[in-house]
N, C-alpha and C positions, 0 to 999 in steps of 0.2 A: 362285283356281284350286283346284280339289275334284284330289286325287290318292288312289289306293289301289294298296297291293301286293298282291296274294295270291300266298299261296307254300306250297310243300309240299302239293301235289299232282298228280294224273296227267290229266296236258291231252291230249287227242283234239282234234286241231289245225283237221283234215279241209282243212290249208293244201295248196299245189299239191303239197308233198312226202309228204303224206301223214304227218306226224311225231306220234308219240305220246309226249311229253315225263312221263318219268317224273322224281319228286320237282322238279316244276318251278314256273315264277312269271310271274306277268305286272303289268306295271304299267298304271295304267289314269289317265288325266288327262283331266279334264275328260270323262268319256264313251266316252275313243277308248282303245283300247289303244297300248300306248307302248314297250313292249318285252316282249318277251317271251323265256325261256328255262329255263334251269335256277336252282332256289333259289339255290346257290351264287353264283351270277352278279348273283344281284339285289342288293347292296349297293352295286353299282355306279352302279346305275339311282338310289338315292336322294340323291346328292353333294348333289347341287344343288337339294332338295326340302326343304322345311317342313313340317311336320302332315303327313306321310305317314301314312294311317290303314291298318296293318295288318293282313289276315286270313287266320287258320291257315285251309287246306283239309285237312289232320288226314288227310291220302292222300286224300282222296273223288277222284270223277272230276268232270271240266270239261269240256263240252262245247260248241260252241256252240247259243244258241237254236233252239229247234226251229222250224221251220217248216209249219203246215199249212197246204197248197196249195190245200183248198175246203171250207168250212166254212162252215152257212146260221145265222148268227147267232139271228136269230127264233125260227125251229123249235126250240131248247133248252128253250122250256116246254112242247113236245109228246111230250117224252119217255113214250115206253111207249103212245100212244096210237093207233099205227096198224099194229099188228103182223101178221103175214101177211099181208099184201096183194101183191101185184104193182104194178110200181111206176107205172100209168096210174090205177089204180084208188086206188092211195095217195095220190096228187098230186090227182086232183080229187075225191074223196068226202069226203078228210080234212084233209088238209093246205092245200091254198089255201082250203077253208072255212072253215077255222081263223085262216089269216093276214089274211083280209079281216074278221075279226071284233075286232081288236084297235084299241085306243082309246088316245089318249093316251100315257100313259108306257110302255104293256104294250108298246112295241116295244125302249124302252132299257130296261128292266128285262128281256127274254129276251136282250139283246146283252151287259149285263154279269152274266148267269149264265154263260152260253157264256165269255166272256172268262175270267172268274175260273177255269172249271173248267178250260180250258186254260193260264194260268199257273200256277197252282199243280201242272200235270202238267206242265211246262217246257216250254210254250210262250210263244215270245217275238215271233212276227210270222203273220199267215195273211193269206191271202185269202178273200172273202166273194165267192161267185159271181155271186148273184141278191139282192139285198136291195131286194123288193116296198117301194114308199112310196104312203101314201094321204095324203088330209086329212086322215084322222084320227090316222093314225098315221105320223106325218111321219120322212124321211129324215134332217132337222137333227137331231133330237135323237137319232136312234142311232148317226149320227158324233158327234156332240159326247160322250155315254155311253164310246165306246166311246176315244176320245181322251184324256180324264178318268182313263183305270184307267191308261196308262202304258205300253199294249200297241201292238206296231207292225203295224198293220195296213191291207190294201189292201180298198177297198171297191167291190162294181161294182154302181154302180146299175144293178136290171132293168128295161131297153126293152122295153115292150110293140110289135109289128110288128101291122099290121093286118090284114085283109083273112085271117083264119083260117081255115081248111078244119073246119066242121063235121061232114064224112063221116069224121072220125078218131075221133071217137070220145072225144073228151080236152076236157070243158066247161071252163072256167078261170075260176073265180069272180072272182080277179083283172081282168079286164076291164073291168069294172063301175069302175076305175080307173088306167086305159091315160090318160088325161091327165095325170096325174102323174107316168107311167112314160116322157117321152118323149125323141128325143135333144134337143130345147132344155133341157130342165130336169135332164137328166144333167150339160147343160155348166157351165147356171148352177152345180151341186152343185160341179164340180170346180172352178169360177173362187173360190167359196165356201171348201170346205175341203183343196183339195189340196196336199199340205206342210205342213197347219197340226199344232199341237201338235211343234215342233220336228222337224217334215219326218217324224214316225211315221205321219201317216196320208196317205194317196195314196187318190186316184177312179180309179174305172175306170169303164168301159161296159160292159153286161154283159146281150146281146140274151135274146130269151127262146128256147129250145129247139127248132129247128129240125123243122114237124111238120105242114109244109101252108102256114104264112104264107107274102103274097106276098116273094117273093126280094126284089124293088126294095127291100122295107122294111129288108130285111137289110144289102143295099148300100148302104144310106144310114146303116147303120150303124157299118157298117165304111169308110165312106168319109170319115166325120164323126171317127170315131178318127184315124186316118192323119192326116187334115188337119191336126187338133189337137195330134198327137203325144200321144194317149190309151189306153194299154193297153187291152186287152178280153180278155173270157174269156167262154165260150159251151157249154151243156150241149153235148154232141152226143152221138148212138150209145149211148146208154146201156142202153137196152134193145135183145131181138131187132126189135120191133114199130117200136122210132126207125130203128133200117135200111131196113126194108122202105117206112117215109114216105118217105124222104129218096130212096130210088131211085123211087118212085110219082112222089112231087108235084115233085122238080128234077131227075130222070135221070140222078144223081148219085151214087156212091160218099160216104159221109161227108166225105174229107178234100177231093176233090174240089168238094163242095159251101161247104165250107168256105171252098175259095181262088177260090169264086164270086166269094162273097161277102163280098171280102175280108178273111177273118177266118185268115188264117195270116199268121206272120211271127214275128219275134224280143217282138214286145209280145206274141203273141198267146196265154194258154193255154186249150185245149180239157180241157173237164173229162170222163172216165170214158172217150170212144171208147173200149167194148167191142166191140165189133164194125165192123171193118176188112175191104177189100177188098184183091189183094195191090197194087193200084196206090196205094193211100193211106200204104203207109211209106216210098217216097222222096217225095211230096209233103211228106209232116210231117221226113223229114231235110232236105232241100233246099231249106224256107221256115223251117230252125231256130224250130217251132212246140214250145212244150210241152206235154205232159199231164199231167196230175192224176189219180193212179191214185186209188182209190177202192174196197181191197179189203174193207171189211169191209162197207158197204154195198151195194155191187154183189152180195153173198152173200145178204144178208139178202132184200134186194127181189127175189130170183131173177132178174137181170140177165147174169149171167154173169159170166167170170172174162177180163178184159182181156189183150189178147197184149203185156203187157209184158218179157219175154224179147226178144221180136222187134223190139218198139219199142228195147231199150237196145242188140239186136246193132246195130242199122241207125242206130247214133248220135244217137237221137232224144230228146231233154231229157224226163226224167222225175218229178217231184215226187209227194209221196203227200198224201190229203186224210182225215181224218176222214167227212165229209157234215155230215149233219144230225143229233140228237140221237133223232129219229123212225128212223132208219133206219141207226142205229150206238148209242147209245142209250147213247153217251159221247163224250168229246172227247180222250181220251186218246192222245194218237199214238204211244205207245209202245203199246199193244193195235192199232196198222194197221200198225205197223214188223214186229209178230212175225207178224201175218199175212200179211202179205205175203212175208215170208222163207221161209212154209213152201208158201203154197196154188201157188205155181208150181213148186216140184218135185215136188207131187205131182199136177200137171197132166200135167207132163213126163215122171213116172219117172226125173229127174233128178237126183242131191243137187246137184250143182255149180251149179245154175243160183241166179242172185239170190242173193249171200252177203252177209251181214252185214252187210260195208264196206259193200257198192252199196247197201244199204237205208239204214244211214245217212246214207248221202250224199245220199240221195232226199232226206231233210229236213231237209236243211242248205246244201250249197252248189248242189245240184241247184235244192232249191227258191228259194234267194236267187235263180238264174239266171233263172228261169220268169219271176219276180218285177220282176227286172231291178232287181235289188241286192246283186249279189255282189261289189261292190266295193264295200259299206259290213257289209253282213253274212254269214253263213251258212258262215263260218269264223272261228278264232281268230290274226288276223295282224295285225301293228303298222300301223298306220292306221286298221285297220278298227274301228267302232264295237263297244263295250262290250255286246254280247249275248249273254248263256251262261248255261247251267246246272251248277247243283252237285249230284251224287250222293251219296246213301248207297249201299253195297256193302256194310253189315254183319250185315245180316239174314238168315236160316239160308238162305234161297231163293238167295243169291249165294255163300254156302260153297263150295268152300275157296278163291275166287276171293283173291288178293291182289296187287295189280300190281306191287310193286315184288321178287316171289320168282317170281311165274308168267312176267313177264316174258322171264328167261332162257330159259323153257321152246319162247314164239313166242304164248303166247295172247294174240290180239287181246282188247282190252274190249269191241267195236265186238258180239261174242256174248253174252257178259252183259249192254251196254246194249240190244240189240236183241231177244234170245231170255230174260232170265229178270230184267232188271229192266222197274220200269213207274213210271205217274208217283206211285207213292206212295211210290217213292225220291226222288224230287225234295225238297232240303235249302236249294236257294237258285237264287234265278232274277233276274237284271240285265237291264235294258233301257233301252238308253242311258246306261250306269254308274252306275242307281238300283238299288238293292236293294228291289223289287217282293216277294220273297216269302224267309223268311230263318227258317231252324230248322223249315221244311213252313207257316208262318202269315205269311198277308200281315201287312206292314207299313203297310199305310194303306188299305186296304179293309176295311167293315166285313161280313162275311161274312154272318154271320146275318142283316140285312138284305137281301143280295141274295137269300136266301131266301126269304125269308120273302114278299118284293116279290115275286118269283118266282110262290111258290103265291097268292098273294091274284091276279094279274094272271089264271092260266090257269082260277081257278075262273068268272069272268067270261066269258071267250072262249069256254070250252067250253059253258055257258049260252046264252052270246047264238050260237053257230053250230051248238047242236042236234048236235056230232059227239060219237059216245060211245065207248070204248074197247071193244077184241073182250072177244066173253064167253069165258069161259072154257073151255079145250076139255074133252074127255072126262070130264066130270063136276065135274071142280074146283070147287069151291064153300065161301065164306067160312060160318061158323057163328058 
């Protein structure tokens, strides 16, 4: 039996009650948290314990593991490579050119960059929307990679649908491997790896982007989940241009189209719906569907700014995503927590709208919920599994913040973790009561390798797919 105390520090609980336990402890057995309270309290918790291995939290903050709600594993060695674009013209000139060009290992080599760069910013579980597999560059081995780092993640193999409306405009070099992409071999994936690595990794179904393909294909997708009892998650609305398809090619308002085919319900989440009709916010309250806000990319790609205000009055589950590495051009969810905090009040002319708390909770018990595991993770409560992060707050950018004096005052952390720390406070990171990352440096990852593996994979891909990165604007120019 593995047990650990931690004690003497400030726990952001994000439990039903909301508790921000100051100078507090929690015990951790075997993976699961086991009590939790105040330091003083914890001498109690050890009676009946052997080798209790005990560790100072020294004040830092404790959170639980973040959760990012959509994140394209892959695309992290495309970094920097597809900038101003719009996001039609990113997708098939750059990006799926790119991803059908990858061999070999180059698919688990871009999944544990991405992995690593979001543990080590304290993340401790996401979801992967779309993750493309070929012959050549096979779906086993980026689950298996990504199973291997110790990270809990959900993975949704992308279905290719047939029968695509060429009048849109949107060529998808991916097709050229639509037999690999189909719902038989999503299911074999999940009869394969679902649960595996001590139940961290879970399959999903994960259609492709609603945009003229025939509906039937979509139906068979969502009909094949359901049966199975298989989660799914599905781009929708992402752009002005995916509206205007979706009322073209199915007569449909996004959510509507969505509960076609039936792709709403409590498994189900929809990634970015920026643009909504007003009959699509009680269909997503009233099928308990999630979304996956996606503000720093929906910025960049000029997509627009998601009515997520309106989503949280109308009680509709909300989780936030990084994206892609190409169109966020980090994995940091502490940089989508702070913008997200800010870009909808001043949508609004608002301050009060989107505070703090609600952003946190986006990526923690929000997101466990999307996920449909908030009763193993996405808070810090006895039963529930060993996933959390440790802060530093001493660096001059957190001054004069001190929890256990401001306290008194009423200041939440949930503003300093949200609005002026980021993941390069992250001091320690647990998953599943392993100590993954400890003093900012993995403990059993070798990092310079995954670099290193990294650049040697993308100088290949970007070779063999002929995409080249924007020039330079206004003159800029290397000497």
């Amino acid at each position: 039996m593995s047990s650990q105390l931690y004690y003497n520090g400030t726990i952001v609980t994000v439990d039903p009650s909301r508790r921000i336990i100051l100078d507090g402890a929690f015990l951790v057995i075997d993976g699961r948290i086991r009590a939790i309270g105040k330091t003083a309290e914890s001498k109690t918790w050890q009676n009946s314990l052997e080798n209790v291995q005990r560790v100072d939290l020294q004040q830092r903050i404790v959170i639980p593991g973040l959760i990012n709600g959509h994140v394209h594993l892959i695309q992290s060695l495309m970094r920097g490579l597809a900038e101003d674009l719009e996001l039609h013209e990113w997708a098939s000139c750059a990006i799926w050119p790119l991803e059908v060009s990858y061999r070999g290992e180059d698919g688990a080599a871009a999944a544990r960059l991405a992995v690593a760069e979001m543990l080590k910013t304290g993340t401790t579980c996401f979801l992967e929307p779309m993750l493309p597999s070929s012959a050549e560059s096979k779906f086993s081995s980026i689950v298996q990679a990504v199973g291997e780092m110790g990270i809990r993640a959900c993975v949704g193999k992308l279905i290719k649908i047939n029968r695509s409306d060429p009048t849109a405009g949107i060529p998808d070099s991916r097709d050229e491997d639509a037999h690999e992409m189909s719902i038989e071999k999503a299911l074999a994936s999940h009869g394969e790896f679902h649960g595996s690595f001590n139940d961290r990794v879970h399959i999903w179904m994960a259609p492709e982007t609603p945009r003229g393909q025939d509906l039937a294909g979509f139906q068979a997708v969502g009909s094949a989940c359901i049966e199975h009892g298989i989660r799914v998650t599905v781009h929708c609305s992402e752009a002005p241009k995916d509206f205007e398809l979706i009322a073209q090619n199915y007569t449909s308002t996004p959510a509507e189209f969505c509960q076609t085919a039936k792709f709403t319900g409590p498994h189900v989440v929809l990634g970015h719906m920026v643009h909504l009709a007003e009959e699509d916010y009680a269909i997503l309250r009233d099928t308990k569907t999630s979304i996956a806000h996606n503000p720093t990319s929906n910025a960049k790609l000029a997509d627009g700014i998601a009515p997520i205000p309106r989503l949280l009055e109308e009680g509709v589950n909300v989780c936030i995503g990084t994206d892609g590495a190409p169109c966020n051009n980090g994995h940091d969810l502490f940089r989508d927590m702070h913008l997200a905090g800010l870009i909808h009040k001043g949508r609004h002319c608002n301050p009060n709208i989107l505070s703090s708390e609600q952003v946190l909770e986006m990526v923690t018990i929000n997101a466990a919920r999307a996920l449909g595991i908030e009763d193993q993770v996405g808070s810090l409560e006895v039963g529930k599994k060993a996933d959390f992060v440790v802060l530093k707050h001493s660096g001059i950018h957190a001054a004069p913040y001190d929890p256990a004096e401001l306290a008194v005052g009423g200041l939440s952390p949930s503003t300093l973790l949200v609005h002026s720390l980021s993941g390069a406070d992250v001091d320690m990171v647990v998953v599943d009561g392993e100590i993954l990352v400890d003093g900012g440096q993995f403990t059993r990852l070798d990092e310079e390798k995954i670099k290193s593996d990294a650049r040697n994979a993308i100088s290949r891909i970007r070779e063999k797919s002929g995409v080249k990165a924007q020039p330079f604007k206004r003159g800029w120019h290397y000497v």
